[in-house]
C-alpha positions as CSV (number, residue, x, y, z in Angstrom):
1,X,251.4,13.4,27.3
2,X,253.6,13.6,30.4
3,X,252.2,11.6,33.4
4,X,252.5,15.0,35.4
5,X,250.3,16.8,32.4
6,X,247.5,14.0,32.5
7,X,247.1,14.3,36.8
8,X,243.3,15.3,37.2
9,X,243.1,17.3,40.2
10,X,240.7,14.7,41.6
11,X,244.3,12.2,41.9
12,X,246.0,14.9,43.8
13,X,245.3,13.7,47.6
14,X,244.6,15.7,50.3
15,X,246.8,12.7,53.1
16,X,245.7,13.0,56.9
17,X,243.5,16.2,56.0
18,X,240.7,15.5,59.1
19,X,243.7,14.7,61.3
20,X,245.8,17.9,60.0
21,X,242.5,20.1,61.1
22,X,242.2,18.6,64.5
23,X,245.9,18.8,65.0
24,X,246.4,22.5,63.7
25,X,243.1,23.2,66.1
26,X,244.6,22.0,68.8
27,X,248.2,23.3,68.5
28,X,246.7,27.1,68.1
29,X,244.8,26.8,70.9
30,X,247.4,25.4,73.2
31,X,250.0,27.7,72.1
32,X,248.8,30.7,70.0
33,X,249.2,31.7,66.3
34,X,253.6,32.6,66.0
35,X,254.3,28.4,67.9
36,X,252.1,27.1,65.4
37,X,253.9,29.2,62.4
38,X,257.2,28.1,63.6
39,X,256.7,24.7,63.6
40,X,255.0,24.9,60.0
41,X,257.8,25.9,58.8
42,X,259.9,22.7,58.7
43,X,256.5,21.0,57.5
44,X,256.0,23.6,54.5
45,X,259.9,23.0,53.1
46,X,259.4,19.0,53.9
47,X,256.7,19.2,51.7
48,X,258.2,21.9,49.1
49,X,261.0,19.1,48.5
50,X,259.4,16.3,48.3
51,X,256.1,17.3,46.3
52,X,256.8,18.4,43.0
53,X,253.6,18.5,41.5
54,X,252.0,20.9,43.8
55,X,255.5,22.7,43.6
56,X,255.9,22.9,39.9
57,X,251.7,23.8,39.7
58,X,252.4,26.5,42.4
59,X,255.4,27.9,40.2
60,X,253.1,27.5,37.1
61,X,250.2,29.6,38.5
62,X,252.7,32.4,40.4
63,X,254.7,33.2,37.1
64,X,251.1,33.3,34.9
65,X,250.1,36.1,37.2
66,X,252.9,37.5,37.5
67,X,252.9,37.9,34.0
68,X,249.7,39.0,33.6
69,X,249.2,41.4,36.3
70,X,252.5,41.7,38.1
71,X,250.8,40.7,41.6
72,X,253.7,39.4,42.5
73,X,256.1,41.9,42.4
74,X,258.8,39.9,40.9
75,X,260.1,37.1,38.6
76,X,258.6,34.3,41.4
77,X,261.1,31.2,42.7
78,X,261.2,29.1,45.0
79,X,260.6,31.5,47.8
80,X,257.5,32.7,46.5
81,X,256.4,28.8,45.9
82,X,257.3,28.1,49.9
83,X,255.1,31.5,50.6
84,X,252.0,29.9,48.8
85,X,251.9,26.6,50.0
86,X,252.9,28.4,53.7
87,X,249.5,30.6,53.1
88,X,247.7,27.5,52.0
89,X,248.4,25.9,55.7
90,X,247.7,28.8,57.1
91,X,244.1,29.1,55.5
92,X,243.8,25.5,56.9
93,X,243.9,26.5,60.3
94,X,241.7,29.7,60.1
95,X,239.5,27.2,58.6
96,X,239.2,24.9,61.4
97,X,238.9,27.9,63.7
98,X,236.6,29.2,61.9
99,X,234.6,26.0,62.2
100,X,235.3,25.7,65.9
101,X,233.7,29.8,66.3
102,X,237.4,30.9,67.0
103,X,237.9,32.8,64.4
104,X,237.6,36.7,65.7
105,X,234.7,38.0,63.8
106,X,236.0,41.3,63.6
107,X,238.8,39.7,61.2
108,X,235.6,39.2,58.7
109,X,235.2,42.3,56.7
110,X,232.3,42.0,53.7
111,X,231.0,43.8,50.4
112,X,228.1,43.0,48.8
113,X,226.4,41.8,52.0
114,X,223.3,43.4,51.0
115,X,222.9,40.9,48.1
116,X,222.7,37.8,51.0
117,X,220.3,40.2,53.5
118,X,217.9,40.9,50.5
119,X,217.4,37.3,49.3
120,X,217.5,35.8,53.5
121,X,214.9,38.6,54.2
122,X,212.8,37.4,50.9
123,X,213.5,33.6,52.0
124,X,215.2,33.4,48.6
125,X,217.5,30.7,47.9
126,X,220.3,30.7,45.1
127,X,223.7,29.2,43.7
128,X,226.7,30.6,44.8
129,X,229.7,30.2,42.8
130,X,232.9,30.2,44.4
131,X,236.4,28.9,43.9
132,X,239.1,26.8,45.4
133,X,240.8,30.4,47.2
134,X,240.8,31.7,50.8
135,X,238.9,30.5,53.4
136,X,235.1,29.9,52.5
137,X,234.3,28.8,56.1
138,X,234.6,32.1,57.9
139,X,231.2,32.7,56.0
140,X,229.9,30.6,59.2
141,X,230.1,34.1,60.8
142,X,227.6,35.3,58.3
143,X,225.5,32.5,59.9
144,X,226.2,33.5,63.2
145,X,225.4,36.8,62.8
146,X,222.2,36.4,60.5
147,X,220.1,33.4,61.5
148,X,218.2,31.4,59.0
149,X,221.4,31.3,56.5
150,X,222.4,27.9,55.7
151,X,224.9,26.8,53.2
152,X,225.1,23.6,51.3
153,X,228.2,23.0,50.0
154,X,229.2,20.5,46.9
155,X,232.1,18.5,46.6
156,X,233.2,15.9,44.0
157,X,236.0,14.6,46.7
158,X,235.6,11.6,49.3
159,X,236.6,13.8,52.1
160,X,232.7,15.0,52.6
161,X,231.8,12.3,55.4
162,X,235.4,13.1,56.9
163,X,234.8,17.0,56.8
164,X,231.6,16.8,57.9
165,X,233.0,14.8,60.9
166,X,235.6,17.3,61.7
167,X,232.7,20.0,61.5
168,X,230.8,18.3,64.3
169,X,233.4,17.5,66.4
170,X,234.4,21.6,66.3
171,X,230.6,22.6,66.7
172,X,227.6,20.2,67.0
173,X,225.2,23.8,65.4
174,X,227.4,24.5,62.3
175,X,225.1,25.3,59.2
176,X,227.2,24.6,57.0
177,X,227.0,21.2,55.4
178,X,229.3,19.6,52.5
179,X,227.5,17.3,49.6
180,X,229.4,14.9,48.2
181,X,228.5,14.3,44.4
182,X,229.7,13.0,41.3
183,X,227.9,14.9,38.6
184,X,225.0,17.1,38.5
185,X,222.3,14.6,37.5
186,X,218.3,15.0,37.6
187,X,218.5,13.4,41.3
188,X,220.5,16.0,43.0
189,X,219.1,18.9,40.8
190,X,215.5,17.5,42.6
191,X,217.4,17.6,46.2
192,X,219.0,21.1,45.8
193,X,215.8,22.3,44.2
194,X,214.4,21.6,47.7
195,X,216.5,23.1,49.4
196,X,216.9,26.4,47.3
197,X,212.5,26.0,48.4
198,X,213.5,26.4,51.9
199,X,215.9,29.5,51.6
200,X,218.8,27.6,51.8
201,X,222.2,28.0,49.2
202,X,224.1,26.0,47.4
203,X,228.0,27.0,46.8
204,X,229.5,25.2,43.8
205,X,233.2,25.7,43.4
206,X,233.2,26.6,39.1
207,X,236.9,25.9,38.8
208,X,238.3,22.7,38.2
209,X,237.2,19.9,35.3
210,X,234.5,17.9,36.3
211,X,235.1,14.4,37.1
212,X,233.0,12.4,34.7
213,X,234.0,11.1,31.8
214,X,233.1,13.3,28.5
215,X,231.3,16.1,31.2
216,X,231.3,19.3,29.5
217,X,233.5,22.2,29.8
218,X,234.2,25.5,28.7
219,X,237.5,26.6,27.2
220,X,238.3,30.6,27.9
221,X,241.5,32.8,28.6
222,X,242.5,33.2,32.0
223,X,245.7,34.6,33.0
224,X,246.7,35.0,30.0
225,X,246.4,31.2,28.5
226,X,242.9,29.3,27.5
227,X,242.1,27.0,30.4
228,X,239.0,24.8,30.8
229,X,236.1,25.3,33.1
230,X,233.1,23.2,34.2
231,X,229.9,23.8,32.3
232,X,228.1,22.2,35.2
233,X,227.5,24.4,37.7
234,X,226.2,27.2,34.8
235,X,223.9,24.2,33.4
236,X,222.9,23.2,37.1
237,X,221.8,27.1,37.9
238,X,219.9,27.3,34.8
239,X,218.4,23.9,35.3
240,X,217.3,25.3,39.3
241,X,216.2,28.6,37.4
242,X,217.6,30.2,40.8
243,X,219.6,33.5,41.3
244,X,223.5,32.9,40.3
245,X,226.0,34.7,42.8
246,X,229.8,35.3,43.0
247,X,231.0,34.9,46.5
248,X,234.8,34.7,48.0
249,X,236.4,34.9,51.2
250,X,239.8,36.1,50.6
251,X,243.0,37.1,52.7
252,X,243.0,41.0,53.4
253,X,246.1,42.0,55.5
254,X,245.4,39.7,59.0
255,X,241.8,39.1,58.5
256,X,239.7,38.2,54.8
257,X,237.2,40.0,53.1
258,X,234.2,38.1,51.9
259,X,232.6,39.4,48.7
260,X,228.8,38.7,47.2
261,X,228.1,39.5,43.8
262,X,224.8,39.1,42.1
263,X,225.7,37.7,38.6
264,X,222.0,37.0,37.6
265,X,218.9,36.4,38.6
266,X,218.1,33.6,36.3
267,X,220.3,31.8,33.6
268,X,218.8,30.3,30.8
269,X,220.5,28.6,28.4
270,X,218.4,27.9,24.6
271,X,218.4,24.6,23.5
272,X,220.5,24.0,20.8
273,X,223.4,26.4,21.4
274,X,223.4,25.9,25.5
275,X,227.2,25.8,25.2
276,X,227.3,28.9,23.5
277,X,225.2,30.8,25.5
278,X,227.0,29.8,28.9
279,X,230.7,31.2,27.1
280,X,229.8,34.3,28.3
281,X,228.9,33.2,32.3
282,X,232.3,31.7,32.0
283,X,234.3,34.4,31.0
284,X,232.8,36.6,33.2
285,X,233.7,33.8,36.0
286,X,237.4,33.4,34.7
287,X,237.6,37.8,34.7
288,X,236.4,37.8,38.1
289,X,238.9,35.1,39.6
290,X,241.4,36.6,37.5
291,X,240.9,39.8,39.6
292,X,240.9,38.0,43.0
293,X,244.2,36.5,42.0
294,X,245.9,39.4,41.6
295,X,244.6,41.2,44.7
296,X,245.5,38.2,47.0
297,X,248.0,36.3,44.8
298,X,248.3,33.5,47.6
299,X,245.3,32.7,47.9
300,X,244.4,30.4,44.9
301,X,244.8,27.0,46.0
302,X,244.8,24.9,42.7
303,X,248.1,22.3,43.0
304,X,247.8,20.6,39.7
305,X,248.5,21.6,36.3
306,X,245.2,23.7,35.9
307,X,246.0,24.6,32.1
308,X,248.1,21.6,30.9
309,X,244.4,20.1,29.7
310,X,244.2,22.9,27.5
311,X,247.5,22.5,25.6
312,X,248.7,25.8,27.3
């Protein structure tokens, strides 16, 4: 195996990513949107050049869908590679504007939103499932507007204590918190459980390879190919006995569209055959991000090779 093929996302660094936030934050707001585009420019083809992993990943990824659904358009190059990783920077900045409160909230357009009013007015907590695509903070409008809504959201990076850092400097109030943890163990199944008590969520990205050692994951098709997902976050939901529920915030025209979808109310998973009865969770998971692709094809944010672990 190729050193490229045996990367773990985990390896793939995000460099000066608290500084990069405050910078982009304070170059928008200093100069407006069409400054700060120009100047990413030179940064985005710097970094084309001279990153080929995220480059040859972003290629990977563009010419899957484009296969699959024809999002695209076209056979995608280079061009379409500098288009992704320029939407990616992008997406950074709405982020830290939309942790500053910034970020226009009539930009926010939702579906679903009656699946997050029923279980706030019912002091419900849940799991929400989401993936590495879009902009997830612009759901701090949802806070904004609704009060009571607060969002707990795991990571399996070090960059928690520095995001979290970012957050406060941008606003002290923010309500939504990052959890840095390795693996979903009895101990932070007890502390989410708490907070899932209190009416509070949980968002669990469900699609990259966990980071422990011999962690369990689920091999389905997705865009065309078999590619491995996480068993964890299915196992953790099941474990919480909470409500499971698809959310995204994706890029729609100038603004995003955040989407709720109630995928259950309770997952249970027999002992004995737990990994088959979570294959179909999964591939309703890999369907659903499969359809988000290819109505915002720019928008998935995975630079590593996502299917090389599956002999794809």
């Amino acid at each position: 195996m190729s050193e490229e093929r045996a990367t773990h996302w985990a390896s793939v660094g995000e460099a000066g990513f608290a500084w990069g936030m405050r910078f982009m934050y304070a170059l928008n707001r200093l100069f407006g949107r069409w400054p700060f585009r120009i100047v990413l420019v030179p940064v985005v083809v710097f970094y084309v050049v001279t990153h080929g992993l995220a480059r040859r990943a972003s290629l990977d990824y563009l010419r899957r869908l484009e296969a699959f659904s024809g999002a695209v358009g076209h056979q995608p190059g280079w061009r379409d590679v500098f288009r992704h990783l320029t939407s990616f920077a992008e997406m950074l900045l709405d982020k830290a504007l939309a942790v500053g409160g910034r970020y226009p909230a009539e930009k926010l357009r939702f579906e679903g939103r009656e699946v997050m009013l029923e279980s706030l007015g019912q002091r419900r907590g849940g799991l929400l499932l989401t993936t590495h695509m879009g902009c997830l903070e612009a759901c701090r409008l949802v806070a904004e507007q609704r009060q009571g809504l607060t969002l707990n959201v795991l990571v399996h990076t070090g960059h928690a204590a520095k995001y979290n850092s970012v957050l406060k400097q941008l606003d002290p109030t923010t309500q939504v918190k990052l959890l840095q943890v390795g693996e979903f163990d009895p101990s932070v199944a007890a502390m989410l459980s708490e907070k899932m008590a209190r009416g509070e969520f949980v968002v669990v990205a469900a699609d990259r390879v966990p980071l422990a050692p011999g962690a369990k994951t689920i091999t389905v098709p997705f865009l065309g190919a078999p590619a491995r997902f996480p068993m964890g976050p299915w196992a953790l939901a099941a474990s919480l006995k909470c409500q499971v529920i698809f959310f995204s915030v994706v890029r729609e025209g100038e603004g995003y569209r955040a989407h709720f979808e109630r995928v259950a109310d309770l997952i249970e998973l027999p002992r004995g055959r737990r990994e088959d009865a979570v294959v179909p969770f999964v591939q309703r998971y890999a369907q659903y991000l499969e359809s988000l692709c290819s109505r915002s094809p720019w928008d998935w944010y995975n630079f590593y090779p996502f299917w090389s672990d599956s002999g794809a």
